[in-house]
Phi, psi and omega in degrees: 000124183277162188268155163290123202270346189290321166303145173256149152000277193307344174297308191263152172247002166242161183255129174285131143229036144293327192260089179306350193261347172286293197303318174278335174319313179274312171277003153295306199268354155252015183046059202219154181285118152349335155274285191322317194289312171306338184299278161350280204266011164279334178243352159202037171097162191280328172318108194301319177315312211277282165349298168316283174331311175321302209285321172316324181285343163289000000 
């Protein structure tokens, strides 16, 4: 089953960064650079929760 490119981020709790139309999604809706955000889930996992908390704390 393929992911729905029509969902935004903010739809899911987890972050793809397979997907290119996921990765602007996520960095749009957390305002943040594609390196930050691989950055982000390279240091505590694909969880959109955990990723938020991270990223507040930078």
């Amino acid at each position: 089953m393929s992911d729905d490119p029509k969902k935004t981020g903010l739809d899911r709790k987890l972050i793809s960064l397979d997907e290119p139309h996921e990765i602007r999604s996520w960095t749009e809706s957390l305002d943040v650079t594609e390196e930050e955000l691989r950055a982000a889930v390279a240091a505590v996992g694909n969880s959109a929760e955990k990723v938020r908390e991270y990223l507040r704390k930078k």
